[in-house]
N, C-alpha and C positions, 0 to 999 in steps of 0.2 A: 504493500500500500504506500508505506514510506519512496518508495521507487517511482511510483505514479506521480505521486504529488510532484519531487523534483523534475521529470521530463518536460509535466507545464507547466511548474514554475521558470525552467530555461525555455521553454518557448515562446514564453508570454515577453518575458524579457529579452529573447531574439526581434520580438515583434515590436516589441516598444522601442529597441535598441536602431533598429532600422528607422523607424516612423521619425524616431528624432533626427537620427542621420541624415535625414531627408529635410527636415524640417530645417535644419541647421545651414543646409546648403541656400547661395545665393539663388536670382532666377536664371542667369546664366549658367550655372553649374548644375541644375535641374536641368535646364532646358538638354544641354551637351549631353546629361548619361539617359536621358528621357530618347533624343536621336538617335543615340547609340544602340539602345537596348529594338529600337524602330528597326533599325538597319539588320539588326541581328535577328529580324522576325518575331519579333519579344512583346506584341502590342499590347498586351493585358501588364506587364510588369514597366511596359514605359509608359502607363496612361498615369501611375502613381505618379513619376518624375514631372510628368509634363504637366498633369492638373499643377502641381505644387509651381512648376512655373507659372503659372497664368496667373494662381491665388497671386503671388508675389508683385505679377508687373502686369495685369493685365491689358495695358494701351500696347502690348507691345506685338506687332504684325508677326512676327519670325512667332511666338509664344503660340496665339493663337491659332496662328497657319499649322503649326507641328499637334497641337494638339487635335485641330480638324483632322487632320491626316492617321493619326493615329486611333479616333473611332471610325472614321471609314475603312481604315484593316480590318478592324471590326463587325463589320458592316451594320453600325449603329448611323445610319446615312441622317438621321433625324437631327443629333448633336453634331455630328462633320458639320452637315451643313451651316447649324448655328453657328459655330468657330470660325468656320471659313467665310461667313459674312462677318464677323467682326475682325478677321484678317483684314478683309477686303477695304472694310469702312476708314482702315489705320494705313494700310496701303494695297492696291488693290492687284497689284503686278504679282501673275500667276496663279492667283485667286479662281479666277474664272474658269477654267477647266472644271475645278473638283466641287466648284459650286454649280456648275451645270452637271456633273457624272452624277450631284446628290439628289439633285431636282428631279432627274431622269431616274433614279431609283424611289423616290417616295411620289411616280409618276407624273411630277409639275410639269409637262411635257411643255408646254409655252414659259416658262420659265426658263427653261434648261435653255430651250433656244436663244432666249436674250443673254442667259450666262455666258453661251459659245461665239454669237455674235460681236459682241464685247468684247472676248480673247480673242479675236483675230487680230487685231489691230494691237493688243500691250503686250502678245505670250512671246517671249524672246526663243522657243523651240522651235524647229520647224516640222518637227513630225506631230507635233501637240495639234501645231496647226492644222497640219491635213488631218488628223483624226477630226477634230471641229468640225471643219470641212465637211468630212464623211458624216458625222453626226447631226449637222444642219441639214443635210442634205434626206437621209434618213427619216430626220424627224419630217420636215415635210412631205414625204413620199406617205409618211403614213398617216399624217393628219387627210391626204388628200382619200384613203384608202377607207380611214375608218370612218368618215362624213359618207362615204359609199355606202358603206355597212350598214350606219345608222338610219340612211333613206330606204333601203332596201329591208330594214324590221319596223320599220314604221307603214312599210306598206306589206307588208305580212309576206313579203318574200324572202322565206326564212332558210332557204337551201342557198341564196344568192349571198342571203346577210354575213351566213357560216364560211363561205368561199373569201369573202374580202376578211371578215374580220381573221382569220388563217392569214392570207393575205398580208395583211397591216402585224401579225408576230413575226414574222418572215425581218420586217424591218426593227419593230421594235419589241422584246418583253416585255410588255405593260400588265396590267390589272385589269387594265379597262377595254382590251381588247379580249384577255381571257375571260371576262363578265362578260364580256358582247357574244361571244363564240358562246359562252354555255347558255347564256338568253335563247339566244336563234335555235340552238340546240331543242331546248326544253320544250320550246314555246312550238318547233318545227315536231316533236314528238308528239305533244298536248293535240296538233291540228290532226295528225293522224287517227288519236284515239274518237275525233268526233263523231265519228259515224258510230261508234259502240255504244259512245253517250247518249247518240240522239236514242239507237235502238231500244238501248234501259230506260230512257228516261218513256217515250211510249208505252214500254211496259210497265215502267211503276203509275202513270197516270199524269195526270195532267198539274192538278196542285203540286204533286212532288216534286215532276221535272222544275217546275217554278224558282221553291225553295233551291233546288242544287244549283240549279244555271246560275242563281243573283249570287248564292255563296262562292261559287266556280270564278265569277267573274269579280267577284272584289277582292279576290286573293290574287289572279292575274292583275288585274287595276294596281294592287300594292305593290306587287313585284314591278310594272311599268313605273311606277312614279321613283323609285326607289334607285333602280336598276338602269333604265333603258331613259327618261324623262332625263336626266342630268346630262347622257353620254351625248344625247339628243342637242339639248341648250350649247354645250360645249361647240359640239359641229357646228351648229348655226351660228356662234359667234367668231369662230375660226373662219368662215366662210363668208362673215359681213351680214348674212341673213338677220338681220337686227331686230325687226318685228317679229317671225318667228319666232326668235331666242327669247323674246319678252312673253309672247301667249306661253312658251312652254314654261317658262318663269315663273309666270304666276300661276300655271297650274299646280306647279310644283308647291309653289308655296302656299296657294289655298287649302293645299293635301296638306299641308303638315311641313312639308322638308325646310330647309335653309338654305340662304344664298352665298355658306360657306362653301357650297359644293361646286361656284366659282372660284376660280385664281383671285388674287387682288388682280393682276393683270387681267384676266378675264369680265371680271364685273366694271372693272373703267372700263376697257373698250365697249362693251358693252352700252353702259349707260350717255359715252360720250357719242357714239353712237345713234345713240335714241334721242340724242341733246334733251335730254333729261341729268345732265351732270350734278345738280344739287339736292337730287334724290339720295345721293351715297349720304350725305351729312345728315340726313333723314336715320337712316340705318344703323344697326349695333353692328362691329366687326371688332376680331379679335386685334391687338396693335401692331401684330406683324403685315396686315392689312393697309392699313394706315400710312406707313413707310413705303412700303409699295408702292402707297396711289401717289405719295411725294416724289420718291425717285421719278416715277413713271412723267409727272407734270412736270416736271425740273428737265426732261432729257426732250419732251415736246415744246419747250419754252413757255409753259405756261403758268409764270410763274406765282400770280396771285392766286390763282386757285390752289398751285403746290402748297403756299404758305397760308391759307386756311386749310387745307387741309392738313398740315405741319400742327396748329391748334389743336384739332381733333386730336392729332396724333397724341400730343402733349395730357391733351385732358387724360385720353387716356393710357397712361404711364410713360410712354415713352420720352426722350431725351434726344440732343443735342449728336449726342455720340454713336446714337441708331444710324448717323447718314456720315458720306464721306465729305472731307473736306471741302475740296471742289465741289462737290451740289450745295453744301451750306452757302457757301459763299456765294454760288453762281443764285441763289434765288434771293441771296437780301441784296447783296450788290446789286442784281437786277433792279430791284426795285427802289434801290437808294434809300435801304433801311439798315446800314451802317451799327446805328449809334443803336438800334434794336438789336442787332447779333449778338452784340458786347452783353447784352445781358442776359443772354442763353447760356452760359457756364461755358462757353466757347474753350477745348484743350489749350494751353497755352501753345502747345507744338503745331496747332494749326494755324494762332494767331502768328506763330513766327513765318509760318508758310507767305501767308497774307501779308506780311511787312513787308516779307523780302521782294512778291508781284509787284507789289506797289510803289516801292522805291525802285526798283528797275524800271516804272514808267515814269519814274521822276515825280510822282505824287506821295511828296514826304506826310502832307499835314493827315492821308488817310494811314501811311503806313506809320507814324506817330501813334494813330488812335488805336492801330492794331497791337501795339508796344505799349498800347496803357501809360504814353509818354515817360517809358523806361522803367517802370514800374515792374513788368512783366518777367522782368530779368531775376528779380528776386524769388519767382517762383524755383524751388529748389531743383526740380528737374533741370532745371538748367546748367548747374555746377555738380550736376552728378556725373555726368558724361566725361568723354576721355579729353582733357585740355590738350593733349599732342594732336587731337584731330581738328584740324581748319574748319571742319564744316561744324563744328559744335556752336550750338545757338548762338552762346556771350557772341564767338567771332561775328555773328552776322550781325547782330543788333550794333556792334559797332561801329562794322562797315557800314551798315546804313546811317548812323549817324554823322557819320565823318564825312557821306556824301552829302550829306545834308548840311555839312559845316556848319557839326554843333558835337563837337567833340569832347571841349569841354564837361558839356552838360552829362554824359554818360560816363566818362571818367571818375564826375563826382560822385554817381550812382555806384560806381563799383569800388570808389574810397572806400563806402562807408562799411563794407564789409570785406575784412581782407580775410577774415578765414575762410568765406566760401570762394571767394574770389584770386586770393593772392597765385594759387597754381596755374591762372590764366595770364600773367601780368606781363610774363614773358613772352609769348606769342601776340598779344597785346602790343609789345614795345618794337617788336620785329616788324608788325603790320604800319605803325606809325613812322619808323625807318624807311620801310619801302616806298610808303606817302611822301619821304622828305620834311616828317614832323618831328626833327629831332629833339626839341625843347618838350616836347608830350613825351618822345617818345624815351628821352632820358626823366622826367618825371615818375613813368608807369615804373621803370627799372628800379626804382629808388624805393618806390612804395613797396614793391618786392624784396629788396635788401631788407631795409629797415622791418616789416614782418617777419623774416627768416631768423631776422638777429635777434628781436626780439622773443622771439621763439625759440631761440639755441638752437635753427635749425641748421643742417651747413647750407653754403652756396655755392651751387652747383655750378663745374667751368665753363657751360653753357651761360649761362648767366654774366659771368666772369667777361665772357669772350663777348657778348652783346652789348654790356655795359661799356667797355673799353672803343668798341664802334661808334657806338653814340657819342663817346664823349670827343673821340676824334673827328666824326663829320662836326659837333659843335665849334671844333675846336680849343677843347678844356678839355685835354688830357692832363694838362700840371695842374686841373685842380681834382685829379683822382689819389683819395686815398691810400696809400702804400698796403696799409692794413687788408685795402677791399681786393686786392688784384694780385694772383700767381705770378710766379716767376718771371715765367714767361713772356708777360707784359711789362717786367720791370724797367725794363733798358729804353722800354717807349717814354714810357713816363718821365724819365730822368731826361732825356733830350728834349722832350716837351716842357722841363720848368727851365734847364739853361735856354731853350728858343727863348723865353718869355723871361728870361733875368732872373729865376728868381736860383740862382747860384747855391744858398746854402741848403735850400730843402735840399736840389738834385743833390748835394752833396754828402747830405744827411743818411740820403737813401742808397747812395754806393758804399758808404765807409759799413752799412747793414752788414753786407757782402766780404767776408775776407778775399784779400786780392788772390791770393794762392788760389783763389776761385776762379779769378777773372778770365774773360777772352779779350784779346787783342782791340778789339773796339772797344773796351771801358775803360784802356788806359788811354787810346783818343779824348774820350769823351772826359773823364776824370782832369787831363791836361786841360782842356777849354775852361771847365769850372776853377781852376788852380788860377789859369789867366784870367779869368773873371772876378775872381776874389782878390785878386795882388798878390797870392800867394805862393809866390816865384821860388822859394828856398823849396817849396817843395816838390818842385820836378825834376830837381834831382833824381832824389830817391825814387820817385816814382821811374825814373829813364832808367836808374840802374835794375832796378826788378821787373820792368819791361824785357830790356835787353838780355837778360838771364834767361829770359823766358820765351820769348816769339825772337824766329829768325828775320833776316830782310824781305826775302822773297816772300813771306807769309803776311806779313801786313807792311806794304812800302806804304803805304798811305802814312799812317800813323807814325811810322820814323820819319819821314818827311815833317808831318807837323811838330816833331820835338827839334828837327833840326831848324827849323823857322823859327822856333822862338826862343833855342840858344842863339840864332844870329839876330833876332832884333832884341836881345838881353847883352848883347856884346861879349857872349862863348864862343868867340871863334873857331877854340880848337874844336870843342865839342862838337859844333854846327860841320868843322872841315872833316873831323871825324867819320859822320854820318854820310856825309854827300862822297866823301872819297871810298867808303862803303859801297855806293852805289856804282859808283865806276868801277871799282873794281871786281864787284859779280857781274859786270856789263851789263847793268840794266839802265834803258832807257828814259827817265821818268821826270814828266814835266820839264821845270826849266832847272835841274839837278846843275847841268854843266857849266850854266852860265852863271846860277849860282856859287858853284867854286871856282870858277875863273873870277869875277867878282874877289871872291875872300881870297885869293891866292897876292893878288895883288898888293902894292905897298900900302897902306895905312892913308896917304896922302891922295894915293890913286881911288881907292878906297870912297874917301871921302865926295868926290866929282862924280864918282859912275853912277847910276840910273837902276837901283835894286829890284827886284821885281815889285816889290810893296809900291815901292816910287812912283814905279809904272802904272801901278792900278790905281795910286791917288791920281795922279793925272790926267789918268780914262776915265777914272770917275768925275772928276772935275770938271773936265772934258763933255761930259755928256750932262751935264746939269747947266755947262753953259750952252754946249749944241742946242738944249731946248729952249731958248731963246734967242733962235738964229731961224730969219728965216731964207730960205734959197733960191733965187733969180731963177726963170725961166732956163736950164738949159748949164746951171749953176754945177760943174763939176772940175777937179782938179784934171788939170791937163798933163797926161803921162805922156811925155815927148821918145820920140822914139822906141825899141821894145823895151824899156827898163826903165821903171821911177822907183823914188821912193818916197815912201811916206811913214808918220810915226815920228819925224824926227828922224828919220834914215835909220831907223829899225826893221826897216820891211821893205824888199825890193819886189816891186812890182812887175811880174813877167807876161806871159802870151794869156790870149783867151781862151779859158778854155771850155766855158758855156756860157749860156744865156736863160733869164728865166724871165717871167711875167714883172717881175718887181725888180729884177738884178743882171748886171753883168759881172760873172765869177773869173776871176784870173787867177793862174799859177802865181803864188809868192814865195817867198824867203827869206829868214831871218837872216839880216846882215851879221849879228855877233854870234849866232847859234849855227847857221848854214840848214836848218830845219823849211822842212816845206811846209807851207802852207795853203788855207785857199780863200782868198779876199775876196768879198762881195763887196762893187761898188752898188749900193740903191738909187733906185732910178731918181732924179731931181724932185719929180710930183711931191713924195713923201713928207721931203720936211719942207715946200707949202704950207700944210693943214698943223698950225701951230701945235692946235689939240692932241691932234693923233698924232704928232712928231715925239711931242712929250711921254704920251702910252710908248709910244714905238722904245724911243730911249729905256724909259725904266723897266716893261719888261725884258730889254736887252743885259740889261744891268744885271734883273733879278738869275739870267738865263747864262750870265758869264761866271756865275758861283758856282753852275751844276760840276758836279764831279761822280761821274755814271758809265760805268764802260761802255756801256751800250747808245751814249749817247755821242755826239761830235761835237768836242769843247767849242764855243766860243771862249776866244782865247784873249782879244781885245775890243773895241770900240773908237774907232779913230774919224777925229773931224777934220777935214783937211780942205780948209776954204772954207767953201758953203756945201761940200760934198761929202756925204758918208759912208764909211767902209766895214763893215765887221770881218775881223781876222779868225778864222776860223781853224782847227789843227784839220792836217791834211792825210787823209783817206785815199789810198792808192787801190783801188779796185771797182766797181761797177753797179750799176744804180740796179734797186730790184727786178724794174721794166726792161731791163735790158736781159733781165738773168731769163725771166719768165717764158717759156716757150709750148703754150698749151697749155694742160693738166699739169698739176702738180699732187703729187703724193698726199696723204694724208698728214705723214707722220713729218717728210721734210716739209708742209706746210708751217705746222705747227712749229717743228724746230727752230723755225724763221719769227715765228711771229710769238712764240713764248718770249724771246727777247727783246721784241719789237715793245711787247704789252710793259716787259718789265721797266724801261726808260719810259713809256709814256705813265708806269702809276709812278714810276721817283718824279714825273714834272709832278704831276694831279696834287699827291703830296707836297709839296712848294706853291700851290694854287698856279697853275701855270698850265695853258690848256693850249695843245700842238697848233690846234686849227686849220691843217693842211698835212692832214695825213694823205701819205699817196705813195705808191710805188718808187717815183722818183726821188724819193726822200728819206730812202730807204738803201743803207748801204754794206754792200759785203763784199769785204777787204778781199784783193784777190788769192787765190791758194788754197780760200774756203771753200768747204767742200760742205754744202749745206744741206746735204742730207745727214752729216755725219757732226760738223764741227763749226755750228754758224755761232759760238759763243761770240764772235768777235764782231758781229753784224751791229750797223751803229744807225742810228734815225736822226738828221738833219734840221735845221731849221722851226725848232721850235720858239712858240711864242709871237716872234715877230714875224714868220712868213705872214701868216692871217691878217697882222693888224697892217701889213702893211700894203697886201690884196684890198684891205678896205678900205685905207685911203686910196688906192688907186683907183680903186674901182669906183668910188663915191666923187674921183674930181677929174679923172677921165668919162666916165662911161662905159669904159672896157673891160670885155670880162676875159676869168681866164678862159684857155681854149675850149676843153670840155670839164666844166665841173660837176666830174661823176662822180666823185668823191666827196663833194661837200654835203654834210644835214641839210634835211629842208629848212631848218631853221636860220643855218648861215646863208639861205640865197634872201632870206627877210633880215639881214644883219644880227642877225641874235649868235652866240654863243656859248658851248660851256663842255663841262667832261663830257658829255653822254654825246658830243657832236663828235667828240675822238672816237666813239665807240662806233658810232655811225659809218666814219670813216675808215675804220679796223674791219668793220662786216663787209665791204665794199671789197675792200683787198682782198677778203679772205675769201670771197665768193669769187673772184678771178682768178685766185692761185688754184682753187680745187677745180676751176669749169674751164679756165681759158678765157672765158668773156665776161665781163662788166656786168649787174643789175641792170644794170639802167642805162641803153643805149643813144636818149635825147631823140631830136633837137630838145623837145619841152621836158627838160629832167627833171624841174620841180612838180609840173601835175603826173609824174611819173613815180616818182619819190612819192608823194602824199596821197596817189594809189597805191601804194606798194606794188607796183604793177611789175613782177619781176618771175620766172618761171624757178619754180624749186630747185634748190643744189642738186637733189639727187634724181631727176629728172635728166640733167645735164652731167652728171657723171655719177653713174651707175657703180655700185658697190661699197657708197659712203653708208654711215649707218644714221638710221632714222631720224638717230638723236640731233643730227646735223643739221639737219631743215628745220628741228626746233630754236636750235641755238641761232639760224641767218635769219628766221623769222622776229627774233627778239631784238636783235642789234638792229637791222634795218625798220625797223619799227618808226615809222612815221610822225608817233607823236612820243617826243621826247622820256616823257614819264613812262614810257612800258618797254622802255630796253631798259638793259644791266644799268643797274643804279651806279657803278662804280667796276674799274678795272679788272680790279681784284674777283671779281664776281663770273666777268668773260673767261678769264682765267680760269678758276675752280670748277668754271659748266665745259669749259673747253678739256679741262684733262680728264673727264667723266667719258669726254665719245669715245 
């Protein structure tokens, strides 16, 4: 007995032990072992998983739909069906099949057809669909069969009625065809026994026959009104016979029956029919009825009557959530009863549906109203979702207010609550970046910090790495805290407070760091702070723990700046030390040699020569007087014979050896170096336009600091008369246009224009924007081999080509030859990075195809159609991702290419 007791006591407690296990799970994790157990044939033991889904979340379409699906294994077709229309109601893609398979088993036969009608058009399957197909087609073959049937037992030809209604199973297993076949049957046997009746009834007499005939005939009469009266009304209204269908109507109903023995589809067509439509309001129906007669007036546009009949619905029990989005919507919008929907308990995910139509047509004040003016947000379904997914509501409701530009006003909304909010703040501050809202969108980042911190949460290097962005488009990277930002952005930071003076923090924040640490750029950057501070005694120390540590050849930069400022300290030997350094690994580097010839010299000599520092005070001078000079007609220095010089006879003047829209380029040469170089005279026009003379100069100025391998020094600025010259260092090999022969590779395109990208983000970084990117401006030193070894490839003429195309262009009229290259926005004078990017897609779409986007004469309404045929249209074998990236760059309107360099770059090393 003892034995007994414990087997169910561990059963009971297997049973409970389950029940909880179940109960304990999410509705995702119900839903997962509820499909599982579906898959594995299991439908009685996944109906427990999947109910417990639904209890948990039931708005949810996937919940729903799996649970329909698993009573119809069942073939409980009655609850499928109910599941599968509130699938349908949340989303209705896919629905339609197994709401017309349930119709068609619990006989709805004109239901199932609308269910299948409706799938043709959303079932993403295509065998689904032709089954539909075959199903539509079916069902009407045998509506057409069993209206046969039904005319043929109404006129008592019951061997014809039995042939169709056989007939009509052929197409379909119905009920109502095997009630028709065993009618005809019975009723076709009954006619035969007549004659035996009539015989007996003679024989019993005359009163008796009486009595049996009227009893004979009110039993057949019942079994008509019951049986054969409904299948009748049916036909007649599938057939339009509309009068008919009403006399049998109310036979039916004067006998006793009901007018449930109609569809709800049935009894509208019906009554709208008889244009008697206001009779249904008249009538009791159950509420799935009701819904019906809505949908049904919603999909014929009839919408005021949908929406009385929507009341009915209402009175009796049903709700808001009985109908799909779309028909809600479509019948009060119809009617411009807005501010009435709002008070139907409208799902908040619907009202989100509704903001987002509305602002896509640009009508903020109705998608506002569907946002409950940001109110909506706070409903908690909305922060329950995955913050890594963009489509998650908060993101929408912000985009829409950001189109709305009221940005503000939804930020303050999501202030006020950062517990539910703050895991959103980050993809928030990404989306206001993309906008170009960097003062929000370093805002939203901070509100997230300061939650985390105060939370003792950590801060994740995503966040890390966002924040650092923001604060550089602002340009307040020196005002980021050390504390807030990784390593890895350390060394930003610190240059970012010396750019800005402020010497002791960057100082602050290196000495953090033991030097035994360091790399060779932080004893650059370390130097500049020491010069900044006056703190000269200590670059000593700092050159000899350098020097221990990094060879020449590993950072020449950086021993070049310690040898600069032992010789403007008056360290000769130190300064001669370093430089004779240089000559004797045989390297090359800047002005090294005329630097120690310089220091080699006497003391006296010395003191007369022209240092290179000298030199740049005086080109700088130079050019701050140029911009108050302006230049005669025709105003240029006259090189007599093949050789001038100028500079003060630092620069001889040789052959020509091109020509450009703005310039004539000559061979030069350093008189005391014997270095070549390549002198641009600019055309006279330029320094006319005082204005632009002045831009031209100072970004020359800003553009003769760059120090960028990849870039081609401007090396001076010289005014000679009224004539200008920029001396450029000289590049002995062959402009891109020249290299170009066809198609070009993938990977050598890239290799070309990885370099290309890297000197146009060092200008962007210095605010300095090319403005005349183009093949010819693009240089690969000869010997390069640029499928293998284009590190050495250099990009020309930044800054002032552009500004100086504009003054030309603005005080001639002349344009360049073809500007296939230029933004739409540069042929309207506008400028800025994203026009470089413009410029770079332009290239990059010629090196992989051979030919140009955009072949003119009219390139601007050319450009502002994007009228241009895909990359891989024209060379075959690129990979897809490629026509997404030339679609981006060439992007017509500025704000939807690469926000930033950096950006082309990272999408470009992904193809």
């Amino acid at each position: 007995m003892m034995k007994k007791i414990l087997i169910i006591f561990l059963l009971i407690s297997a049973v409970v032990g389950l029940q909880h296990n179940i109960l304990a799970q999410s509705d995702f994790d119900a839903w997962i072992k509820g499909n599982d157990l579906l898959d594995k044939n299991k439908p009685k033991e996944a109906l427990v998983y999947l109910k417990r889904a639904v209890d948990i979340k039931p708005n949810s379409a996937d919940n729903q739909y799996s649970l329909g699906l698993c009573y119809f294994t069942l073939e409980d077709y009655g609850k499928s069906l109910e599941h599968f229309e509130k699938a349908a109601r949340i989303d209705p893609r896919g629905t339609d099949y197994y709401l017309g398979q349930c119709s068609l088993k619990l006989d709805r036969i004109s239901e199932a057809k609308t269910y299948f009608k409706q799938g043709l058009s959303r079932e993403e399957k295509p065998e689904r669909v032709k089954e539909m197909e075959q199903l539509i087609s079916k069902i009407d073959s045998y509506r057409s069969v069993v209206s046969q049937a039904m005319v043929h037992l109404d006129e008592k030809k019951y061997d014809l009625a039995k042939k169709e209604f056989r007939h009509a199973l052929t197409y379909l297993k119905t009920k109502e065809a095997e009630d028709g076949l065993a009618s005809a049957a019975k009723l076709g046997a009954e006619k035969s026994k007549w004659l035996v009746i009539i015989l007996i009834i003679s024989a019993v007499g005359a009163a008796g026959t009486a009595v049996f005939f009227v009893i004979l005939m009110q039993k057949k009469k019942r079994e008509f009104i019951e049986k054969v009266l409904p299948k009748k009304i049916k036909a007649a209204v599938q057939a339009k016979n509309f009068t008919e269908a009403a006399a049998s109507l109310k036979k039916l109903l004067d006998s006793g029956g009901k007018i449930t023995v109609l569809s709800p589809l049935e009894a509208l067509t019906l009554y709208r029919g008889l244009k008697e439509f206001d009779r249904l309001f008249e009538m009791e129906f159950p509420t799935n009825y009701f819904q019906q007669f809505v949908r049904e007036l919603i999909k014929l546009g009839e919408l005021a009557d949908a929406r009385r009949m929507y009341e009915k619905h209402k009175a009796a029990g049903g709700k808001a959530q009985d109908f799909s989005a779309g028909d809600f919507m479509k019948m009060f919008a119809g009617l411009k009863a807005l501010d009435d929907m709002m008070q139907e308990g409208v799902p908040s995910a619907w009202l989100m549906g509704y903001a987002e139509k509305f602002a896509e047509e640009g009508d903020y004040e109705n998608a506002f109203k569907m946002l409950k003016n940001g109110t909506v947000i706070k409903d908690q379904d909305f922060y329950k979702g995955d913050p890594s997914s963009k489509d998650a509501p908060v993101y929408k409701i912000v985009g829409i207010y950001e189109l709305a530009g009221m940005t503000p006003e939804i930020l303050k909304i999501l202030y006020e609550n950062p517990e539910g909010f703050a895991s959103y703040y980050s993809q928030i501050a990404e989306f206001m970046l993309e906008k170009q809202k960097f003062s929000e969108a370093g805002d939203v980042l901070d509100k997230k910090i300061a939650y985390q911190i105060s939370s003792k949460k950590d801060i994740q290097d995503v966040d890390y790495k966002l924040m650092f962005s923001i604060y550089e488009k602002l340009g307040r990277l020196d005002e980021m805290q050390p504390t807030k930002v990784p390593e890895k952005y350390r060394m930003k930071i610190i240059e970012a407070k010396q750019q800005k003076g402020k010497f002791m923090e960057a100082l602050d924040m290196m000495m953090e760091k033991p030097r035994s640490e360091w790399k060779e750029k932080e004893f650059g950057i370390c130097l500049k702070l020491y010069e900044g501070l006056d703190m000269h005694d200590n670059v000593f120390d700092l050159y000899k723990q350098f020097r221990e540590r990094v060879k020449l050849l590993e950072s020449k930069d950086v021993y070049y700046e310690f040898a600069t400022f032992f010789e403007k300290e008056g360290k000769i030997r130190e300064a001669v030390a370093i430089y004779e350094a240089f000559v004797n690994e045989k390297i090359l580097y800047r002005d090294v040699d005329a630097r120690l010839a310089n220091l080699r010299k006497s003391p006296a000599e010395r003191i007369t020569a022209v240092s290179k520092e000298q030199v740049s005070a005086v080109t700088a001078k130079s050019i701050e007087q140029a911009a108050h000079v302006s230049a005669p007609a025709g105003g240029v220095v006259e090189i007599t014979g093949k050789i001038g010089e100028i500079g003060k006879g630092r620069f001889r003047v040789g052959k020509e050896i091109a020509r450009s829209f703005t310039a004539m380029v000559y061979e030069g040469q350093g008189t005391q170096t014997n270095r070549k170089y390549a002198i641009k005279k600019m055309r006279f026009e330029i320094a006319d336009d005082k204005k632009g003379f002045e831009k031209f100069l100072a970004e020359a100025k800003i553009v003769s600091k760059f120090d960028h391998p990849n870039i081609v020094s401007l090396v001076d600025v010289l005014m000679e008369g009224q004539s200008c010259f920029l001396v450029y260092e000289y590049v002995d090999g062959y402009t891109l246009d020249k290299m170009m022969k066809g198609r070009m590779k993938l990977g050598e395109t890239w290799r070309i224009l990885e370099y290309v990208s890297s000197a146009v983000f060092y200008a962007h970084i210095h605010n300095v924007v090319h403005g005349d990117l183009k093949p010819s401006n693009i240089l690969i030193p000869k010997g390069t081999k640029a499928d293998t070894d284009p590190d050495e490839t250099k990009v020309m003429d930044f800054g002032v080509s552009y500004i100086a195309k504009d003054i030309l262009m603005l005080a001639t009229g002349e344009m360049p030859d073809k500007p296939v290259y230029m933004a739409p926005e540069q042929h309207l004078g506008f400028n800025d990075r994203r026009s470089d990017i413009f410029s770079l897609g332009v290239i990059l779409y010629e090196m992989l195809t051979g030919k140009v986007p955009f072949e003119g004469p009219d390139y601007l309404p050319q450009k502002e159609k994007m009228a241009f045929k895909p990359v891989i249209d024209l060379a075959p074998g690129l990979p897809d991702r490629m026509d997404n990236v030339m679609q981006k760059c060439l992007q017509a309107d500025p704000s939807k290419r690469y926000a930033t360099i950096e950006d082309f770059m990272e999408e470009m090393r992904k193809v």
